[in-house]
Biopython code that builds the backbone (N, CA, C, O; Angstrom):
import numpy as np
from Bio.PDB.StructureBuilder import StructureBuilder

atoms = [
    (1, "UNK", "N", (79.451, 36.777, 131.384)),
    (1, "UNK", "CA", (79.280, 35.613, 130.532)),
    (1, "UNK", "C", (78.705, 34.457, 131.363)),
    (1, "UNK", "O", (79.268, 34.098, 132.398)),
    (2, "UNK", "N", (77.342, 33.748, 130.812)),
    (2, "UNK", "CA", (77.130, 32.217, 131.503)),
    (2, "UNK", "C", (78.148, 31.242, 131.484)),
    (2, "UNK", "O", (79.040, 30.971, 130.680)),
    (3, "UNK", "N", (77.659, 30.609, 132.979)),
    (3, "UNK", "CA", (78.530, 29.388, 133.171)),
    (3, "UNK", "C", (78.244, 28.598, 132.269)),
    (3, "UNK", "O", (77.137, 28.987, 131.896)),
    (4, "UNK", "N", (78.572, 27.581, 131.563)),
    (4, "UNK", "CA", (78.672, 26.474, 130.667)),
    (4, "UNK", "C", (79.173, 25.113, 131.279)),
    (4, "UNK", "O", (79.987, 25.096, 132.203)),
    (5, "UNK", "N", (78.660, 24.003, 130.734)),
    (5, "UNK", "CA", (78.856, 22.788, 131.014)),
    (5, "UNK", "C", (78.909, 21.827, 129.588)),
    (5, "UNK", "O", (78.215, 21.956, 128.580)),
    (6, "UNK", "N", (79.664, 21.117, 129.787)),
    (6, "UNK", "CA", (79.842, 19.706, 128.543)),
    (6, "UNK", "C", (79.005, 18.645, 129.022)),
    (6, "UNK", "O", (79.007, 18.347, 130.216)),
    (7, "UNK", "N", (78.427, 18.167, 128.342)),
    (7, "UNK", "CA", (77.182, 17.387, 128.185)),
    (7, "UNK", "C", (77.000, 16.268, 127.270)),
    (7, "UNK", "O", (76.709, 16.684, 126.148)),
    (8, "UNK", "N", (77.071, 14.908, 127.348)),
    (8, "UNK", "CA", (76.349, 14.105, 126.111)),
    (8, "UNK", "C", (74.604, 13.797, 126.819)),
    (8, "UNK", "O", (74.264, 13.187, 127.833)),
    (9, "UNK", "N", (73.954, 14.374, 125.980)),
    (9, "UNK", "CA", (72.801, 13.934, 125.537)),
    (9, "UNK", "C", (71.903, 12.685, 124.966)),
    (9, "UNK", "O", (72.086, 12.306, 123.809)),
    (10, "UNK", "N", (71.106, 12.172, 125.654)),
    (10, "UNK", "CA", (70.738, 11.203, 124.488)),
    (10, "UNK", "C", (69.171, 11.644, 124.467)),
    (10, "UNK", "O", (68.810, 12.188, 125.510)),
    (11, "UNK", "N", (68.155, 11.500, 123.433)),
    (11, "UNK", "CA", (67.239, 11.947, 122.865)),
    (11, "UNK", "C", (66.531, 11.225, 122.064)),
    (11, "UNK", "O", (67.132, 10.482, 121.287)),
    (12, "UNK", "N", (65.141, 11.267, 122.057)),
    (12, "UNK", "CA", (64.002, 10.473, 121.808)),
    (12, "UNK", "C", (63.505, 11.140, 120.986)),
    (12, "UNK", "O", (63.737, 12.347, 120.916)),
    (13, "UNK", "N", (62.310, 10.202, 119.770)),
    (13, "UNK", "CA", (60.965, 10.816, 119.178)),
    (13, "UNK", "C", (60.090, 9.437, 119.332)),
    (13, "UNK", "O", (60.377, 8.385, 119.903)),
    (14, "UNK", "N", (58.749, 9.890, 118.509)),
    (14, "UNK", "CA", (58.045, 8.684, 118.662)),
    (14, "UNK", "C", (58.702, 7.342, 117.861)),
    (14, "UNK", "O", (58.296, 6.213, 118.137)),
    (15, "UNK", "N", (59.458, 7.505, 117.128)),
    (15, "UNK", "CA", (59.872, 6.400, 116.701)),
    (15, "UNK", "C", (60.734, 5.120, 117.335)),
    (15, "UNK", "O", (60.895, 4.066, 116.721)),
    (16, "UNK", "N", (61.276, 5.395, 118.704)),
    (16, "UNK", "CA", (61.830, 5.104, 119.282)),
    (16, "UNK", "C", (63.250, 4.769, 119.359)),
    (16, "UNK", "O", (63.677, 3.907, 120.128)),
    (17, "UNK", "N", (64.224, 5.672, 118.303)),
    (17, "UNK", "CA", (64.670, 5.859, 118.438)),
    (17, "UNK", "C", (65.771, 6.634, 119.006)),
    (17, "UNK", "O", (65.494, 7.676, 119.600)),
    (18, "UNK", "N", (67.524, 6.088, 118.850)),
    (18, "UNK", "CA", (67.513, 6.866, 120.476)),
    (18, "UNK", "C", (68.725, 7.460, 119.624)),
    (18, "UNK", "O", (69.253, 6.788, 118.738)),
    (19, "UNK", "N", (69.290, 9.237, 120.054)),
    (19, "UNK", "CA", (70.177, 9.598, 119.189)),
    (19, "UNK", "C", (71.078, 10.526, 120.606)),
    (19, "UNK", "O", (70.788, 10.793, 121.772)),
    (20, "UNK", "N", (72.238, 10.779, 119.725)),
    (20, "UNK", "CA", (73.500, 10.986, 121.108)),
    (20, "UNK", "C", (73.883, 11.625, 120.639)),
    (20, "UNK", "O", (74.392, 11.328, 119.558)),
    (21, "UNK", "N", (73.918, 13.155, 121.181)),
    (21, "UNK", "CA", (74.934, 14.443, 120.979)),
    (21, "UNK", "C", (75.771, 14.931, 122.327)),
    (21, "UNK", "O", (75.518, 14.604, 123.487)),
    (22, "UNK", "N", (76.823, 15.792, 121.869)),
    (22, "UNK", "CA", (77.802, 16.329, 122.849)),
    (22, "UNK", "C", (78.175, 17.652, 122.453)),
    (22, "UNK", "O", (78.658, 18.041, 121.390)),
    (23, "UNK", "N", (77.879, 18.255, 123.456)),
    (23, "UNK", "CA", (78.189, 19.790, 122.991)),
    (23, "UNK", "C", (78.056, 20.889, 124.326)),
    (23, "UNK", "O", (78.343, 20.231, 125.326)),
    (24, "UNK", "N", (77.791, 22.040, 124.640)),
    (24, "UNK", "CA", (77.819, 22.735, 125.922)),
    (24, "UNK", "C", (76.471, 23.099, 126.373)),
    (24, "UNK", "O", (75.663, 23.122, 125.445)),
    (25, "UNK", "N", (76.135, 23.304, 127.180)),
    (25, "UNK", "CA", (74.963, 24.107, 127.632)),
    (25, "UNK", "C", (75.051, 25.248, 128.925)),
    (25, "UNK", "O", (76.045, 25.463, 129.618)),
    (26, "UNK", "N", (73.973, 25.777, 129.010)),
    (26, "UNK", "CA", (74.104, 26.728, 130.343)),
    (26, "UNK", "C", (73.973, 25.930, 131.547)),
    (26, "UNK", "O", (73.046, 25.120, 131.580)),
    (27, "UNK", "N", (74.815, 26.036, 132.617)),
    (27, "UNK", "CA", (74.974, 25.594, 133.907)),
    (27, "UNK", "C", (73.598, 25.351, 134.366)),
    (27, "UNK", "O", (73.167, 24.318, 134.879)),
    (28, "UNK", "N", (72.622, 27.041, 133.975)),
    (28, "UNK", "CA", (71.505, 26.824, 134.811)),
    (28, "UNK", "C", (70.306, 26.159, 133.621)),
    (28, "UNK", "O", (69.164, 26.609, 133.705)),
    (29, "UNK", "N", (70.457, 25.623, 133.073)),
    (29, "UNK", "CA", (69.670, 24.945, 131.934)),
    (29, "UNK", "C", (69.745, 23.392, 132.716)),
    (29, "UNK", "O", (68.773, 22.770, 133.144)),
    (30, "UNK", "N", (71.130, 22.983, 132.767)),
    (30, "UNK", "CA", (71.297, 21.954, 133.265)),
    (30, "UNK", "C", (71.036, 21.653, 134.437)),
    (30, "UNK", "O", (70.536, 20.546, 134.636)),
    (31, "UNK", "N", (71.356, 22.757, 135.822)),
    (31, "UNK", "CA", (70.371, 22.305, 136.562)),
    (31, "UNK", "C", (69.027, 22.261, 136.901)),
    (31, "UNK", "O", (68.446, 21.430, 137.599)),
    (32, "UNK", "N", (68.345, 23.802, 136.012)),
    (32, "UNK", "CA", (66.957, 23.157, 136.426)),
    (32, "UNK", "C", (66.393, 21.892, 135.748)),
    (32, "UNK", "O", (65.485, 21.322, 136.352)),
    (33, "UNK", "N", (66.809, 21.376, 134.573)),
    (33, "UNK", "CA", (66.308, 20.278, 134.073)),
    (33, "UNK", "C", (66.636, 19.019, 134.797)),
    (33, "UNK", "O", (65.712, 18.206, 134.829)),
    (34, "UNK", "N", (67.793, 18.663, 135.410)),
    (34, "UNK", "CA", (68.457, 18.072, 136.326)),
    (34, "UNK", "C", (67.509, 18.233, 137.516)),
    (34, "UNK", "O", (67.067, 17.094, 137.667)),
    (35, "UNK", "N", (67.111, 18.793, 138.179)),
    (35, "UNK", "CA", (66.597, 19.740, 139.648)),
    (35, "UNK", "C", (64.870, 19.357, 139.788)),
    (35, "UNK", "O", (64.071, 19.436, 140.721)),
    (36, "UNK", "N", (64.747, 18.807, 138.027)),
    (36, "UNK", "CA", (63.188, 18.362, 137.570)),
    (36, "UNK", "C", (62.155, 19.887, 138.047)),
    (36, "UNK", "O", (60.948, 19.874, 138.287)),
    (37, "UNK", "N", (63.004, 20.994, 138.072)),
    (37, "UNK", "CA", (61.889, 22.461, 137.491)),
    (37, "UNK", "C", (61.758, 22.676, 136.511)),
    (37, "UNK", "O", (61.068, 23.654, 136.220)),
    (38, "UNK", "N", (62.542, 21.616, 135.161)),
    (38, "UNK", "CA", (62.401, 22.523, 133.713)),
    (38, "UNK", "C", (61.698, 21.024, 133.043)),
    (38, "UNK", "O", (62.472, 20.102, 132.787)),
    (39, "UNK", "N", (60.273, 20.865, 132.797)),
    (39, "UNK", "CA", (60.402, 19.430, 132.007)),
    (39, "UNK", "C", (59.583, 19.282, 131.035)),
    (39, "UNK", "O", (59.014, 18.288, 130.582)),
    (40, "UNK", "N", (59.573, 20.914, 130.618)),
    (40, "UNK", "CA", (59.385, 20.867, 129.202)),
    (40, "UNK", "C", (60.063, 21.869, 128.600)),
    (40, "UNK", "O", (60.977, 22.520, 129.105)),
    (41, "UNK", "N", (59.376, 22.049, 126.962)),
    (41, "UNK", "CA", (60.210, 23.054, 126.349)),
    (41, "UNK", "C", (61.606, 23.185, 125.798)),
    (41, "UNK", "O", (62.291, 22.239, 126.187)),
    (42, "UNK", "N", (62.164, 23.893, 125.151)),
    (42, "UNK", "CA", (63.572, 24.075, 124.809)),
    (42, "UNK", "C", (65.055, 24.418, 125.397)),
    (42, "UNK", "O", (65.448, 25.517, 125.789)),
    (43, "UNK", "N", (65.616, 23.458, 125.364)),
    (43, "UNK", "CA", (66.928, 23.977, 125.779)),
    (43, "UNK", "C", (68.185, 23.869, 124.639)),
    (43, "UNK", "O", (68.192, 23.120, 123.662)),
    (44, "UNK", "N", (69.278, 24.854, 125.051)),
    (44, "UNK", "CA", (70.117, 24.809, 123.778)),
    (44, "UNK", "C", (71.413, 24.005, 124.014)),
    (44, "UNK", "O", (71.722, 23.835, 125.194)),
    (45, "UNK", "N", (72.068, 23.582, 123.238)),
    (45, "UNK", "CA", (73.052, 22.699, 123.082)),
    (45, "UNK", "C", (74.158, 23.246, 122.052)),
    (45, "UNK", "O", (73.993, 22.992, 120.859)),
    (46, "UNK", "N", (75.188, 23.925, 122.430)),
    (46, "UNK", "CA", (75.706, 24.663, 122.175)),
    (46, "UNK", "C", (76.927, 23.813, 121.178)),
    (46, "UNK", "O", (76.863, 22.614, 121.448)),
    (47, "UNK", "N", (77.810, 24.051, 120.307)),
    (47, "UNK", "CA", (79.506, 23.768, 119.550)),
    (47, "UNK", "C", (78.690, 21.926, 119.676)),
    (47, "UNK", "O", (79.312, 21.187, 120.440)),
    (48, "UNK", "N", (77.939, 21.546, 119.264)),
    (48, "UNK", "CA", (77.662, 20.323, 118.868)),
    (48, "UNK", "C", (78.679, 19.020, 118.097)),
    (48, "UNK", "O", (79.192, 18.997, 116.979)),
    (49, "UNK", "N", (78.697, 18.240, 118.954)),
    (49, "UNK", "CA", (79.433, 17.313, 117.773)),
    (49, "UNK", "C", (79.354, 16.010, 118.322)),
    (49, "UNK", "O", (79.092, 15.817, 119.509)),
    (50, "UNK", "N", (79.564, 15.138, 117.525)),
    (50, "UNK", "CA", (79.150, 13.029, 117.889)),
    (50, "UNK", "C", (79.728, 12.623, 117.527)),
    (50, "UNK", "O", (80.338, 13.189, 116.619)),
    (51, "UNK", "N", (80.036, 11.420, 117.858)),
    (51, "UNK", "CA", (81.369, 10.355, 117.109)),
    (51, "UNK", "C", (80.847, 9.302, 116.684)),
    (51, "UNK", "O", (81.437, 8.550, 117.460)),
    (52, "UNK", "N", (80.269, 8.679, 116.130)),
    (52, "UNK", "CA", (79.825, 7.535, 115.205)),
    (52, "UNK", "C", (80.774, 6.431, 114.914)),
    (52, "UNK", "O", (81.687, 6.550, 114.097)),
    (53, "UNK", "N", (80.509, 5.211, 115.691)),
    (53, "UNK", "CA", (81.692, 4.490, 115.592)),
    (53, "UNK", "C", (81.028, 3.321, 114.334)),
    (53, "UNK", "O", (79.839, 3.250, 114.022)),
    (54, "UNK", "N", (82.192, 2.452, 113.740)),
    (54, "UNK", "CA", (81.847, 1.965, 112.988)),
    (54, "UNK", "C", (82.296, 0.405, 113.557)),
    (54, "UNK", "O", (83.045, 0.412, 114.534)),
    (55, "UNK", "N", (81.947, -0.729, 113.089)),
    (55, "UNK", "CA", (81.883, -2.107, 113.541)),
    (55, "UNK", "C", (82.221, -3.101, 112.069)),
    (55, "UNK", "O", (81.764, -2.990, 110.932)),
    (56, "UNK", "N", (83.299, -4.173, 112.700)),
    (56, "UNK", "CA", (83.471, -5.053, 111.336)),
    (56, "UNK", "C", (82.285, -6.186, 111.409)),
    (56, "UNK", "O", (81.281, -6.037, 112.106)),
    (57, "UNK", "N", (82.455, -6.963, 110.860)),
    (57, "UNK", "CA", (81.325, -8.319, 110.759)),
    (57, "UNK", "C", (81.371, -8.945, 111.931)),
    (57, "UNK", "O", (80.580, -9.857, 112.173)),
    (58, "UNK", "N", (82.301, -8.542, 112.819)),
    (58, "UNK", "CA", (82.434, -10.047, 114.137)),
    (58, "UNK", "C", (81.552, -8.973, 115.408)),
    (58, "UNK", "O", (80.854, -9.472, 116.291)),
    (59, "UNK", "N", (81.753, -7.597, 115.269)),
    (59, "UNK", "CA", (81.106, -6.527, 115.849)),
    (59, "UNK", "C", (82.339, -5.948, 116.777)),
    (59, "UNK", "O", (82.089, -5.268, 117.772)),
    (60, "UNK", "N", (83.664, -6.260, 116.387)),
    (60, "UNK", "CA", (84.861, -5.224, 117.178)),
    (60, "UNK", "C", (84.916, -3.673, 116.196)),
    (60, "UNK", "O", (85.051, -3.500, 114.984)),
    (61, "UNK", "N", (84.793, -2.974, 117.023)),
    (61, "UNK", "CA", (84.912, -1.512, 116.759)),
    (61, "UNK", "C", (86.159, -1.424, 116.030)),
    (61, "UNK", "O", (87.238, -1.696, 116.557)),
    (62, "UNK", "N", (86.015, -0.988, 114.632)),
    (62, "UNK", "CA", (86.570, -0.485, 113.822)),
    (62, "UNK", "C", (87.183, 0.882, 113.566)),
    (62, "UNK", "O", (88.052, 1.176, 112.746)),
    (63, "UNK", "N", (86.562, 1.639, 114.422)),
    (63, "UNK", "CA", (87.317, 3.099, 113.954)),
    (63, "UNK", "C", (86.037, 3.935, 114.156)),
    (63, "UNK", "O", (84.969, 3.395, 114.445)),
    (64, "UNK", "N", (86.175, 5.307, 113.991)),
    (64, "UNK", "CA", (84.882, 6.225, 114.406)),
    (64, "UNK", "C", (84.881, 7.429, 113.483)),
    (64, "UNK", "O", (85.943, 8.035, 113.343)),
    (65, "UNK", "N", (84.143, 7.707, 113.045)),
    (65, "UNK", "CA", (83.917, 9.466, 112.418)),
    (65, "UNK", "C", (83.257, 10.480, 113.225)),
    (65, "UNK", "O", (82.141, 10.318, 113.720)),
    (66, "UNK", "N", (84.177, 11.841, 113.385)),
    (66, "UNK", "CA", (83.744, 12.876, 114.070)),
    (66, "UNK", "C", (82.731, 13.251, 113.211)),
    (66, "UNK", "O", (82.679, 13.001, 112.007)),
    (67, "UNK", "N", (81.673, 14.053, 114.085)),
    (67, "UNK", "CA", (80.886, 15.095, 113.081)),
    (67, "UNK", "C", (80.890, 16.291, 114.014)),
    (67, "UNK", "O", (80.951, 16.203, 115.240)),
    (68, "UNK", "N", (80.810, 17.575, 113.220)),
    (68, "UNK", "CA", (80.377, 18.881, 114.025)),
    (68, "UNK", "C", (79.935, 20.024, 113.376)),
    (68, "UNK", "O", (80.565, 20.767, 112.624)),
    (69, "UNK", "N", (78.765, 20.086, 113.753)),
    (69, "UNK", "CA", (78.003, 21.123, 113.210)),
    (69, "UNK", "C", (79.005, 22.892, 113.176)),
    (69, "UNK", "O", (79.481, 23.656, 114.016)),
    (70, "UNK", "N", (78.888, 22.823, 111.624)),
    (70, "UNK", "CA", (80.088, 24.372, 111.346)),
    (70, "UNK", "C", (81.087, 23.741, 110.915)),
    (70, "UNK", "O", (82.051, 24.503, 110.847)),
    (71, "UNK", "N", (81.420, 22.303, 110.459)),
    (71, "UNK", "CA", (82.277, 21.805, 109.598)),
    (71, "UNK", "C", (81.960, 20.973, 108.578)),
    (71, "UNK", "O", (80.909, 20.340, 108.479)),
    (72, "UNK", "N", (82.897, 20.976, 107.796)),
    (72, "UNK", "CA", (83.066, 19.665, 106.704)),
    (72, "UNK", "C", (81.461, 19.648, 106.144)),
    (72, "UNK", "O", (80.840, 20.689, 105.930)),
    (73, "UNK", "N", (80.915, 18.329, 105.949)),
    (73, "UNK", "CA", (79.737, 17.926, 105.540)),
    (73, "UNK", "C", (78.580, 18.509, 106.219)),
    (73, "UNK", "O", (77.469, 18.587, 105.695)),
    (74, "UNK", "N", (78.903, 18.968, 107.548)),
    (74, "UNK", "CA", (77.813, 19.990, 108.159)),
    (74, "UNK", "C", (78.293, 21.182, 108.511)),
    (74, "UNK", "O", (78.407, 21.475, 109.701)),
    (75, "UNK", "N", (78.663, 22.091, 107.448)),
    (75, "UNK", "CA", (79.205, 23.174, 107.090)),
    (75, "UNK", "C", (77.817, 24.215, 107.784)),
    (75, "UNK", "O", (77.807, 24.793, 108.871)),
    (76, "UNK", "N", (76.827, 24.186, 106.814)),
    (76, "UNK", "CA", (75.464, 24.630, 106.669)),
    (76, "UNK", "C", (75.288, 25.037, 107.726)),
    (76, "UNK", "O", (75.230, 26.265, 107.665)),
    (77, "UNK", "N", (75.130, 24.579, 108.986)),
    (77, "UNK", "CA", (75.009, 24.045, 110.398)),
    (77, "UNK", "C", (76.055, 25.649, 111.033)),
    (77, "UNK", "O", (77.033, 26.048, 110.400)),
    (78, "UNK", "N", (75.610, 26.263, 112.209)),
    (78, "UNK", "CA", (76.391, 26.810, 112.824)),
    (78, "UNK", "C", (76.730, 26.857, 114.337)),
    (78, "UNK", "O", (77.334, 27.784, 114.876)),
    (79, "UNK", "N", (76.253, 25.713, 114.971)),
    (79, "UNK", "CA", (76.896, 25.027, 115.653)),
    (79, "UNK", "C", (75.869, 24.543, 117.054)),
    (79, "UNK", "O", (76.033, 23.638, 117.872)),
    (80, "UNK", "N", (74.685, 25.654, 116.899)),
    (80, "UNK", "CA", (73.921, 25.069, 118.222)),
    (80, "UNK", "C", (72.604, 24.479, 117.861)),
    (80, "UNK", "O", (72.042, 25.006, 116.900)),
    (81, "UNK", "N", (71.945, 23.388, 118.506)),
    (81, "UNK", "CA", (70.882, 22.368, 118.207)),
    (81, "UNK", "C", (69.976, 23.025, 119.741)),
    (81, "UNK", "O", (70.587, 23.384, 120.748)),
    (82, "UNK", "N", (68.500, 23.063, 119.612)),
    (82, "UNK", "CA", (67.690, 22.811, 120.056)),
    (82, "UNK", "C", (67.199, 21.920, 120.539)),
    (82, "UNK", "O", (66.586, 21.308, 119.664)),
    (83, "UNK", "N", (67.075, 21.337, 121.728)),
    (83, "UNK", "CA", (66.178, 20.192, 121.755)),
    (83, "UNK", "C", (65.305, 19.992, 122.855)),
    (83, "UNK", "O", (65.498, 20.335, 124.022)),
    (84, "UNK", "N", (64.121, 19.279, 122.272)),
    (84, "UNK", "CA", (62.361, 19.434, 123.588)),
    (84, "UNK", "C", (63.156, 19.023, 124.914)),
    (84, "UNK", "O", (64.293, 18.572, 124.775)),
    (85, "UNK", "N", (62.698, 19.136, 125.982)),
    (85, "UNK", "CA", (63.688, 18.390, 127.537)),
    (85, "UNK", "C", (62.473, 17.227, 127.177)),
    (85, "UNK", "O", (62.737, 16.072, 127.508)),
    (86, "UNK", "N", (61.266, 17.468, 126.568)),
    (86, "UNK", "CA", (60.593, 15.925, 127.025)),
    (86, "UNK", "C", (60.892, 14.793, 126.122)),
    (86, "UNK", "O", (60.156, 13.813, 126.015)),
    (87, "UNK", "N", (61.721, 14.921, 125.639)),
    (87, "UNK", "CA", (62.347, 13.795, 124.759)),
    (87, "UNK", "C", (63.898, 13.374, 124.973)),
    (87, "UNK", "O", (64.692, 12.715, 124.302)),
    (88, "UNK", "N", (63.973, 14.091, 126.282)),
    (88, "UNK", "CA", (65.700, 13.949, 127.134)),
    (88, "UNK", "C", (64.957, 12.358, 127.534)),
    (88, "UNK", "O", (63.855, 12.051, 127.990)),
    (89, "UNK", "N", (66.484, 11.358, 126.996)),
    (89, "UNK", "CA", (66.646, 9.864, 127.858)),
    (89, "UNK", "C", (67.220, 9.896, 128.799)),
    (89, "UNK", "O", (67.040, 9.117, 129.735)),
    (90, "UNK", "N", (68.225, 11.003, 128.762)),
    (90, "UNK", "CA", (69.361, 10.995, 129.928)),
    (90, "UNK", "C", (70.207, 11.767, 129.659)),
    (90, "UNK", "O", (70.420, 11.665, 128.451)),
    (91, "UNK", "N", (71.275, 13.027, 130.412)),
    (91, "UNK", "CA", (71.448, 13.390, 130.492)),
    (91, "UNK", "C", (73.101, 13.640, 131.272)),
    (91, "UNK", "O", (73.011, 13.565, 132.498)),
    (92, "UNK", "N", (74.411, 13.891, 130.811)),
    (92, "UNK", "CA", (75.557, 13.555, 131.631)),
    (92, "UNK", "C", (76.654, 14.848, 131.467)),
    (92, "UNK", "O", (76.710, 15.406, 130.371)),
    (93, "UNK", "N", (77.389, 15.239, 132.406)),
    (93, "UNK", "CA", (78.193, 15.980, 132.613)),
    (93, "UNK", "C", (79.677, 15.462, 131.612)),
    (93, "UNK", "O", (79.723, 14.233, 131.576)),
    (94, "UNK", "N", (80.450, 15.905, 131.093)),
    (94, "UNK", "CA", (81.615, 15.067, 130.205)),
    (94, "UNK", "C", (82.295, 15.912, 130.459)),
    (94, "UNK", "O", (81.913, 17.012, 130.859)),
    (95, "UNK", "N", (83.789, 15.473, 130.227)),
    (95, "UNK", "CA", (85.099, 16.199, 129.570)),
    (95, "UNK", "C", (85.139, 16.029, 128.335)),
    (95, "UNK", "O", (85.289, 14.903, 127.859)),
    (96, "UNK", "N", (84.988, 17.312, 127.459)),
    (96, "UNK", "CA", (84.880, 17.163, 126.048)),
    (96, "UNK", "C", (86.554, 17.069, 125.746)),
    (96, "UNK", "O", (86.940, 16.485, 124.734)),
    (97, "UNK", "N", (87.252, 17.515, 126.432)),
    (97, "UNK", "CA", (88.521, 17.775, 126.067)),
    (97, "UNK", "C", (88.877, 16.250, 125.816)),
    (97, "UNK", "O", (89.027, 15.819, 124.672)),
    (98, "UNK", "N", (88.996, 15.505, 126.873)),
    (98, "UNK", "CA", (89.363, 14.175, 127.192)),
    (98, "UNK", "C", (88.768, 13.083, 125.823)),
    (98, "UNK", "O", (89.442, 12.184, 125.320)),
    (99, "UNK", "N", (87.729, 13.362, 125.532)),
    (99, "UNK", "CA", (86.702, 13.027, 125.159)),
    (99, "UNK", "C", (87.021, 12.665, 123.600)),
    (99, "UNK", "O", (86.973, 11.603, 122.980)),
    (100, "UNK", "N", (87.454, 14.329, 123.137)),
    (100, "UNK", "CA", (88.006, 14.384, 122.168)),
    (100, "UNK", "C", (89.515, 13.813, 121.971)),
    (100, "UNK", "O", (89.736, 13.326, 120.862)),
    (101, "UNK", "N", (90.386, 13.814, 122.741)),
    (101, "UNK", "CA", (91.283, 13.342, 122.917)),
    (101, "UNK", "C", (92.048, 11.814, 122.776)),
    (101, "UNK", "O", (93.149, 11.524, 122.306)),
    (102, "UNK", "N", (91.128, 11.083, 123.305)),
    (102, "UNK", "CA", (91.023, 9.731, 123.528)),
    (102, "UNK", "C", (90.523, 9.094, 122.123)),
    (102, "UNK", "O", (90.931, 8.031, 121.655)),
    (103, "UNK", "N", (89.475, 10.029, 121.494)),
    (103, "UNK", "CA", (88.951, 9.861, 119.939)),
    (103, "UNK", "C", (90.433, 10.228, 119.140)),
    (103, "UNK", "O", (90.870, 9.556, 118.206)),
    (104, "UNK", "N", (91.027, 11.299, 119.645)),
    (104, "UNK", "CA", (92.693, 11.123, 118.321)),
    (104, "UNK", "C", (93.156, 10.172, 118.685)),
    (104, "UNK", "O", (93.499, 9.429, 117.766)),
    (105, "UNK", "N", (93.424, 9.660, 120.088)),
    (105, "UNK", "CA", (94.819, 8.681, 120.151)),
    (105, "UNK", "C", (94.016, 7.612, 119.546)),
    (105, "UNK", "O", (94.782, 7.183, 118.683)),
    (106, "UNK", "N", (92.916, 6.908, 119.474)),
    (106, "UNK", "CA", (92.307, 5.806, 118.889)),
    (106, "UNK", "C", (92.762, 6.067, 117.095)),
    (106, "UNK", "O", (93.176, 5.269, 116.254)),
    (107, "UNK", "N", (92.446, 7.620, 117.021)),
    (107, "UNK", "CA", (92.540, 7.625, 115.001)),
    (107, "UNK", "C", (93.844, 8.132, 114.812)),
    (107, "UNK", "O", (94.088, 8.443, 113.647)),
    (108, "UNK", "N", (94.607, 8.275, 115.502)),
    (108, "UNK", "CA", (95.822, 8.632, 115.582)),
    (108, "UNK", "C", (96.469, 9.544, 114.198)),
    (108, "UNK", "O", (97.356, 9.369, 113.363)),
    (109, "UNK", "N", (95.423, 10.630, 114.530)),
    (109, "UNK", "CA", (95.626, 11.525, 113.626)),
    (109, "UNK", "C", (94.994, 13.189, 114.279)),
    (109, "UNK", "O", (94.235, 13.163, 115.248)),
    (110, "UNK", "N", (95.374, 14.482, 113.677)),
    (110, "UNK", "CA", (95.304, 15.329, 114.480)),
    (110, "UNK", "C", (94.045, 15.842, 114.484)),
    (110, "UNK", "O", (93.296, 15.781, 113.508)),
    (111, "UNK", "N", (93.703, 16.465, 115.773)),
    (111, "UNK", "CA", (92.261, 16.992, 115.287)),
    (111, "UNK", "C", (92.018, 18.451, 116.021)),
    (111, "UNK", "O", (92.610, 18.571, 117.093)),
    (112, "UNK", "N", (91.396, 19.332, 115.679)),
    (112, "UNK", "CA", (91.365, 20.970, 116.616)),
    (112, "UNK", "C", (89.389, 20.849, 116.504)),
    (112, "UNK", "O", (88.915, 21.017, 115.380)),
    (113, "UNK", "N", (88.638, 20.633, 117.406)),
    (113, "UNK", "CA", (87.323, 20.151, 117.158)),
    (113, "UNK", "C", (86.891, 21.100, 118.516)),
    (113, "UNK", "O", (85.896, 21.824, 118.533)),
    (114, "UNK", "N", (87.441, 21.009, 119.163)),
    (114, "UNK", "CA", (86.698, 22.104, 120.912)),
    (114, "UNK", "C", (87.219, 23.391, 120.504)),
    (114, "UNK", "O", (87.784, 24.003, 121.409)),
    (115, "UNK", "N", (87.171, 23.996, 119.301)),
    (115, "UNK", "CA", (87.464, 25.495, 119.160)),
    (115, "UNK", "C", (85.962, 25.856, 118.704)),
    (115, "UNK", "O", (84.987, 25.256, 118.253)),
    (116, "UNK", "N", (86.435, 27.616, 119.197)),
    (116, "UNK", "CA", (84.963, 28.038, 118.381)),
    (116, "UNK", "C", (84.548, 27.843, 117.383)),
    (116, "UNK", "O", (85.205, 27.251, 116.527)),
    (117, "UNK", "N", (83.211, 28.322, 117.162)),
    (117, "UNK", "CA", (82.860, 27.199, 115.683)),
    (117, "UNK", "C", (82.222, 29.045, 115.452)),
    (117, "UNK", "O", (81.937, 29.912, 116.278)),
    (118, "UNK", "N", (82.206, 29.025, 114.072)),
    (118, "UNK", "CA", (82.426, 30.442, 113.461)),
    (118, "UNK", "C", (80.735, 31.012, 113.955)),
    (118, "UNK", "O", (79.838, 30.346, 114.473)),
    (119, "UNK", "N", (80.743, 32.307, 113.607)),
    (119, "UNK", "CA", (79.292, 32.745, 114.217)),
    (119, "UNK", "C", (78.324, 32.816, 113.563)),
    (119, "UNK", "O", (77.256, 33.151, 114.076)),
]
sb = StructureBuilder()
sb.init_structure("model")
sb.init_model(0)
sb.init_chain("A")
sb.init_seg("    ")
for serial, (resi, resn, name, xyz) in enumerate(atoms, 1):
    if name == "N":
        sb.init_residue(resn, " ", resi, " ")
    sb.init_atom(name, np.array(xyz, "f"), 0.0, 1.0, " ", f" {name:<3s}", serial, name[0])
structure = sb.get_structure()
C-alpha cells in the first residue's frame, strides 16, 4: 500500500480566485511536486473535505460548516478531486485528525469525518 500524507491545498483558475481543500495524497506526489520535478499535470487528492467558516456583521467568526465529498449534500461525490499542480498556490502537510478535532470542540457536537468514505 502507498504512503499517504494530509494536506490543505489552496488552488487557482484564471479568475483569480483562490479555493482550499484538505484531504490525502501520495507521499511521492507530494514530494515530487514539493522537490519542483512534477509542475504540471494531475495529481489526486484523496477523502476530500473543507470547513467554511461563517462571519457576523462586525467580522468575528461565527461558527463553520464541514463539507465532504461522499456525504450529505455531496453525496454524488466519492471522495477524490483531481487537481492541475499548475494552479497549486501552496501547498501544506496537516493533522487532519487534530484538524478535525479542534472543528468539534469549536461546534461542540459529534463528528466521524476521517473514516473511509464508501467506494
Amino acid at each position: 500500500m502507498e504512503n499517504t500524507i494530509w494536506v490543505q491545498i489552496e488552488t487557482t483558475k484564471a479568475n483569480d480566485s483562490v479555493w482550499s481543500f484538505k484531504g490525502e495524497m501520495s507521499q511521492r506526489d507530494f514530494k515530487a511536486i514539493t522537490d519542483n520535478r512534477r509542475s504540471n499535470g494531475y495529481f489526486k487528492l484523496d477523502k476530500v473535505y473543507w470547513i467554511s467558516s461563517s462571519y457576523d456583521d462586525c467580522g468575528n467568526e461565527k461558527g463553520g460548516t464541514l463539507y465532504q465529498y461522499g456525504q450529505e449534500n455531496l453525496r454524488a461525490f466519492r471522495g477524490e478531486l483531481y487537481l492541475r499542480i499548475e494552479h497549486l498556490v501552496s501547498i501544506a502537510p496537516i493533522d487532519a485528525e487534530l484538524d478535525l478535532e479542534s472543528f468539534k470542540a469549536a461546534q461542540q457536537k459529534h463528528l466521524s469525518v476521517v473514516t473511509p468514505i464508501r467506494n
